[in-house]
ROTI-356593 format. One line per field, with one value per residue (C-alpha): residue number from 1; y, x, z. Coordinates in steps of 0.2 Angstrom, whole numbers, m for minus. Layout:
BEGIN
resi <- (NUM; ...)
Y <- (Y; ...)
X <- (X; ...)
Z <- (Z; ...)
END
This chain:
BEGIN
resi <- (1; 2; 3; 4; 5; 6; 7; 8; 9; 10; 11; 12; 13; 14; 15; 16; 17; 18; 19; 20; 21; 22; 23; 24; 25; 26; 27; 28; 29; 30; 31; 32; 33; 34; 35; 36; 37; 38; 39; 40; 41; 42; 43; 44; 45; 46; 47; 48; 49; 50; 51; 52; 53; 54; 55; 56; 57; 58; 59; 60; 61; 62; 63; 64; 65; 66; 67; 68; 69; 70; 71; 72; 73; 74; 75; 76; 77; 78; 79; 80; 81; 82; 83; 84; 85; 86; 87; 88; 89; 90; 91; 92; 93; 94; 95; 96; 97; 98; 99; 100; 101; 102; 103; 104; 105; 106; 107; 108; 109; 110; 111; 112; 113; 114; 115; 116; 117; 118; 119; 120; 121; 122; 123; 124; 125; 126; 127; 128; 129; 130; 131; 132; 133; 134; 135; 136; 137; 138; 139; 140; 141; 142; 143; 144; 145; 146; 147; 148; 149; 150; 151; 152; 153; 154; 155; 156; 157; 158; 159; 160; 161; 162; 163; 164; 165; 166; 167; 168; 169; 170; 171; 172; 173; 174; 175; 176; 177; 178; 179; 180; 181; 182; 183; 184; 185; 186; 187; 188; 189; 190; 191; 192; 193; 194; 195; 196; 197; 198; 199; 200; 201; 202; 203; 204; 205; 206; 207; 208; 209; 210; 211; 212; 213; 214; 215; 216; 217; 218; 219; 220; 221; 222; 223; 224; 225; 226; 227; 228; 229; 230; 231; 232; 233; 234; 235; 236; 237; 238; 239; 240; 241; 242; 243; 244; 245; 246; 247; 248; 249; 250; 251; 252; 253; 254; 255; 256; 257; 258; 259; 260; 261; 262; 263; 264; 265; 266; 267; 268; 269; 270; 271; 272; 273; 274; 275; 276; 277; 278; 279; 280; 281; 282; 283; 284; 285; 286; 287; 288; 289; 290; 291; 292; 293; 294; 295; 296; 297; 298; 299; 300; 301; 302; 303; 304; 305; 306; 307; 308; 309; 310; 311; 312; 313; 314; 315; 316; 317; 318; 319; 320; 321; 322; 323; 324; 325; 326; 327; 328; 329; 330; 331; 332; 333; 334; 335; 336; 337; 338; 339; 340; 341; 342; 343; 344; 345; 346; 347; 348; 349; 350; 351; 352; 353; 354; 355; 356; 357; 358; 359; 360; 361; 362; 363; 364; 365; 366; 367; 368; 369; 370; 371; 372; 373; 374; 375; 376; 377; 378; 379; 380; 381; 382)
Y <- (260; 250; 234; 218; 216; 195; 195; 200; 193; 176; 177; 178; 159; 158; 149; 145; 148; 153; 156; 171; 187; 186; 202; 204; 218; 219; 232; 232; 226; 239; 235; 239; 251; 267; 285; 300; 317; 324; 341; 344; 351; 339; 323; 333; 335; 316; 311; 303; 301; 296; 288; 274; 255; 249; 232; 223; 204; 196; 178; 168; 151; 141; 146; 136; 133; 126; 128; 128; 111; 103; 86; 71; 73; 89; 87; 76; 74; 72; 57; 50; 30; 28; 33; 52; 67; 85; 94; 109; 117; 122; 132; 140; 137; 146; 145; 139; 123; 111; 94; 87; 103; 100; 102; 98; 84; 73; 65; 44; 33; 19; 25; 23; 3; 2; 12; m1; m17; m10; m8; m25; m33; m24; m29; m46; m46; m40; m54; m68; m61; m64; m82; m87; m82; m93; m108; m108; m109; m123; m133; m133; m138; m152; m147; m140; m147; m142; m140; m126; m118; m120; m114; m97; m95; m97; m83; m71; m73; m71; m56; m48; m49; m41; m26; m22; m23; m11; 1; 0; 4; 20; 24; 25; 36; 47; 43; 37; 24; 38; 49; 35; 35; 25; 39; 51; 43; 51; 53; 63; 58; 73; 73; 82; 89; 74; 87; 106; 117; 129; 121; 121; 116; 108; 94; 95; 105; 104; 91; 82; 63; 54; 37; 29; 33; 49; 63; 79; 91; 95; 102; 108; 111; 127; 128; 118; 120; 117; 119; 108; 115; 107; 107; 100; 85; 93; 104; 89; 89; 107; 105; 94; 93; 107; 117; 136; 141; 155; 159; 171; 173; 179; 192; 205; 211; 194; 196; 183; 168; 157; 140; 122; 107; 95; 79; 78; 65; 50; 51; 60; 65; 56; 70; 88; 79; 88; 83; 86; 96; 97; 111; 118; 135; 145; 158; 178; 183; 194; 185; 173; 158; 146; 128; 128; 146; 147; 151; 155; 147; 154; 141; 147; 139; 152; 171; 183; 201; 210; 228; 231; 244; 245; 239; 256; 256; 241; 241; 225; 221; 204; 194; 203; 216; 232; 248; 266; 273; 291; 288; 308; 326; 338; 356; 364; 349; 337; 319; 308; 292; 271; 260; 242; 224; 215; 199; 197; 187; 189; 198; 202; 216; 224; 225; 216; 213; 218; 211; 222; 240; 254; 263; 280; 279; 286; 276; 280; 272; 279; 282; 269; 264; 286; 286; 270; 278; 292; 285; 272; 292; 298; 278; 282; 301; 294)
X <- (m105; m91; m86; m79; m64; m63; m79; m80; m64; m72; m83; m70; m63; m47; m44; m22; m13; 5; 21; 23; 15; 2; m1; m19; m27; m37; m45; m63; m74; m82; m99; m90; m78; m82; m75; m80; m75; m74; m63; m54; m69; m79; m68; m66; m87; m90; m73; m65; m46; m34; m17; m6; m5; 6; 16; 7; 9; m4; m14; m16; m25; m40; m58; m71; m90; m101; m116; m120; m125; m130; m127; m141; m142; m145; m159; m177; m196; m208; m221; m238; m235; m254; m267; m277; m282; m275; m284; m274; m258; m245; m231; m229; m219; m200; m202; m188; m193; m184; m182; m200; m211; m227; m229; m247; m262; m271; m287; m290; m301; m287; m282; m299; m299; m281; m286; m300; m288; m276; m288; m299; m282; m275; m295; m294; m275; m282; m295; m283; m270; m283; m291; m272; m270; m287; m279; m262; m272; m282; m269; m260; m274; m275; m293; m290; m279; m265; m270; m283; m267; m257; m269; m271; m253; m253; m267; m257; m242; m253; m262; m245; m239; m254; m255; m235; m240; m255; m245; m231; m241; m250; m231; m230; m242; m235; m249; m241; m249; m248; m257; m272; m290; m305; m315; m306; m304; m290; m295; m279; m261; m250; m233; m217; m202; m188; m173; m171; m170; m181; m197; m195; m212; m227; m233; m251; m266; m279; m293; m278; m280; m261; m257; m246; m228; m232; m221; m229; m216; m196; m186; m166; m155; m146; m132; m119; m116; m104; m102; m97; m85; m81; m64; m56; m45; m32; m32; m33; m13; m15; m26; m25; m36; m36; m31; m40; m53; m62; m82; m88; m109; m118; m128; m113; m123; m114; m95; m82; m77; m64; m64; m55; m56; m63; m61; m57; m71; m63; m74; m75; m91; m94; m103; m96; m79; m78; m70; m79; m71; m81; m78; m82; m85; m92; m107; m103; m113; m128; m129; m144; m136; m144; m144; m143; m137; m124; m103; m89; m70; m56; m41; m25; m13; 3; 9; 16; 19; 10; 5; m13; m26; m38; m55; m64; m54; m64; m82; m92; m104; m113; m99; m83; m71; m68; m56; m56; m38; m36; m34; m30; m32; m39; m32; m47; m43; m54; m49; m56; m59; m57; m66; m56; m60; m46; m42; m37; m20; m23; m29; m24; m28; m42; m32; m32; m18; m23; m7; 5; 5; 17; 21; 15; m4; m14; m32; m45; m39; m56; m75; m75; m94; m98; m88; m98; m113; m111; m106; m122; m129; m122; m128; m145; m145; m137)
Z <- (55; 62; 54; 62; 53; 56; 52; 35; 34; 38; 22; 10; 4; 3; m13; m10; 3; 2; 14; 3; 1; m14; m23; m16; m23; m38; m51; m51; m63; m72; m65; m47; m52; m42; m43; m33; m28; m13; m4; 12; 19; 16; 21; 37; 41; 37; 48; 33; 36; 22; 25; 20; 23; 36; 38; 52; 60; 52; 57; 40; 43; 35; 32; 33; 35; 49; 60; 78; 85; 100; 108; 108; 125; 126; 117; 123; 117; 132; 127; 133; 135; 133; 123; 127; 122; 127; 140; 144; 142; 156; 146; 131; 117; 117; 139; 148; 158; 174; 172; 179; 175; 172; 154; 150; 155; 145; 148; 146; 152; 154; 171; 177; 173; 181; 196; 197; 194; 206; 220; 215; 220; 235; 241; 236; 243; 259; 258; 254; 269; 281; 276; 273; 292; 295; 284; 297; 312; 306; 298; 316; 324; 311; 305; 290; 275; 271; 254; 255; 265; 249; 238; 249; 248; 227; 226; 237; 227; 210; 218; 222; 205; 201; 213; 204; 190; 191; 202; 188; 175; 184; 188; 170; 167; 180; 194; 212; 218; 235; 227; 225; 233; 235; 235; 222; 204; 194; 173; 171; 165; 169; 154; 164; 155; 153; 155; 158; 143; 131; 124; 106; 99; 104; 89; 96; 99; 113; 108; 98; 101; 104; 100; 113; 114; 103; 104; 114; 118; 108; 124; 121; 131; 125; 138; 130; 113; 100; 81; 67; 56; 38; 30; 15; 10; 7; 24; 34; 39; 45; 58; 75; 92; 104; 90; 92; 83; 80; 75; 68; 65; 52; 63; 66; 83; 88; 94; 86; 99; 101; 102; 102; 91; 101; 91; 69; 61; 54; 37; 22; 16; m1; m7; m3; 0; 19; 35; 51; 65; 81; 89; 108; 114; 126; 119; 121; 136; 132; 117; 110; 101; 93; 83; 66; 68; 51; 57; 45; 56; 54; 60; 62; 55; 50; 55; 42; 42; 29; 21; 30; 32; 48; 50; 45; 28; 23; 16; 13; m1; m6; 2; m6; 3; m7; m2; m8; m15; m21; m37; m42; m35; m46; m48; m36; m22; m25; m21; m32; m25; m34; m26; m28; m24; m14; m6; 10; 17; 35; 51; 68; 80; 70; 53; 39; 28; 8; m1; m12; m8; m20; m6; m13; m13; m1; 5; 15; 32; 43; 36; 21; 27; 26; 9; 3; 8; m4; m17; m18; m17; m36; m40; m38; m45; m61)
END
């Protein structure tokens, strides 16, 4: 199996950093400490190469920890601004929805009373319209007063107000007063999605009664996302806007990408002592990425040349990098193999640099994974 050399390189912390070369390679613990033999003929049937480190240009920078985020308006809740129960569904959970898709409708019987106080005073405006124009032609043929006239005029003015407001509150509860009938009652309110994006969830259940202004529907919108990235105190001087980034996810499936510091926060966190960096990038196509999804940065921040081996030299286990050196040849051609734990100081171009290096050794360069694999194989037969 192939492994993403940044990758793993991403989950190894850094404790110092140095202009020099640190020796980088350590002996194992006994508990790790791994020997096994193998012959020519068999490193040549599993495609294990041996070879010696090389010097490489190396990227050295700082590591650090984050997650994917989104912006607050990317993200929206559809609500009912009256009281209802759920009647039926239009989408499911996870679907993607448009801005103003219907997302469910919700039976009340509000809508019937302001359906009936919206048409009680387009009636009794229609009425007052007329006696109003009644009033004018009597007040110029000076037989009626102009008082009644007056008085006409105040009631349409009142009814007005209200035939807006009922009209605005059926707007509210997304009824157009177009869409209204004297012979067809509406007992519907019909809840539309607020912006485009991926329904999330769904906080209620068919028959669920809702309170006014309660929350119905949690929409994202997954098509521009960023990650916050958390450095330390004493990292702070190393690091500036539009400085490159890149991300690595803990799925491996999911290739590394690069992105920018967008802004630095201005506050330390009292508690972990961090320093927010927000971060912009564009997701790998193909690829399903999501909030909350955990990143490991890698900021570049120096270049060195270095002793390094290549990806397939390096095998990964619970968050530490190991390598396998030849530790001897025994009189029948055996190779017998060490497995040792290093640190890394760098990568670039699929290689990752491993520190001091005698010059003599040879290491398995291709099919660590296929030599890993084998010996976890004597493990379990021990």
């Amino acid at each position: 199996m192939k492994i993403n050399i940044l990758s793993i390189f991403f989950l190894i912390i850094i404790a110092c950093q140095s202009k020099k070369e640190a020796p980088a390679l350590e002996a194992a613990t006994a508990k790790k400490e791994t020997h096994i033999a193998l012959d020519s003929a068999q490193l040549q049937l599993m495609h294990i190469e041996l070879g010696k480190p090389t010097r490489q240009a190396l990227e050295g920078g700082i590591t650090a920890n984050g997650k994917v985020t989104i912006l607050a308006n990317a993200m929206a809740d559809a609500s009912c601004t009256y009281r209802g129960t759920v009647d039926k569904f239009f989408v499911k959970e996870g679907q993607p929805v448009k801005k103003g898709q219907l997302l469910m409708e919700l039976t009340t019987p509000e809508i019937i009373n302001w359906q009936q106080d919206y048409w009680k005073a387009k009636s009794e405006l229609s009425f007052l319209t007329q006696e109003l124009d009644r009033q004018r032609v009597l007040n110029q043929e000076n037989v009626g007063a102009k008082k009644n006239l007056q008085e006409v005029e105040g009631k349409i003015a009142y009814q007005n107000v209200v035939l807006k407001t009922s009209a605005a509150r059926l707007k509210l509860a997304g009824i157009s007063i177009l869409d209204l009938s004297d012979n067809d009652i509406i007992t519907k309110i019909q809840v539309f999605a607020p912006i485009s994006g991926y329904l999330e969830h769904f906080p209620v259940n068919l028959g669920t009664t809702v309170s006014e202004g309660a929350k119905l529907a949690h929409i994202k919108n997954l098509d521009d996302l960023h990650a916050d990235i958390f450095i330390y105190e004493r990292d702070l001087q190393l690091v500036r806007e539009n400085q490159a980034v890149r991300l690595h996810f803990v799925d491996p499936n999911i290739p590394e990408v690069t992105g920018k510091i967008e802004f630095i926060g201005r506050e330390i966190d009292p508690i972990q002592k961090t320093i927010l960096l927000h971060v912009t990038f564009e997701p790998p196509k193909g690829t399903m990425i999501l909030p909350e999804m955990q990143v490991t940065a890698m900021i570049q921040t120096q270049n060195a040349t270095g002793w390094a081996v290549p990806e397939t030299a390096v095998v990964q286990e619970e968050n530490k990098l190991f390598v396998f050196k030849v530790d001897s040849q025994s009189a029948d051609g055996k190779f017998w193999f060490k497995k040792q734990i290093f640190k890394p100081t760098g990568t670039k171009n699929g290689f990752m640099g491993v520190g001091d290096y005698d010059g003599k050794s040879k290491w398995v360069l291709k099919g660590a994974n296929v030599l890993e694999s084998e010996s976890k194989k004597d493990e379990m037969n021990e």
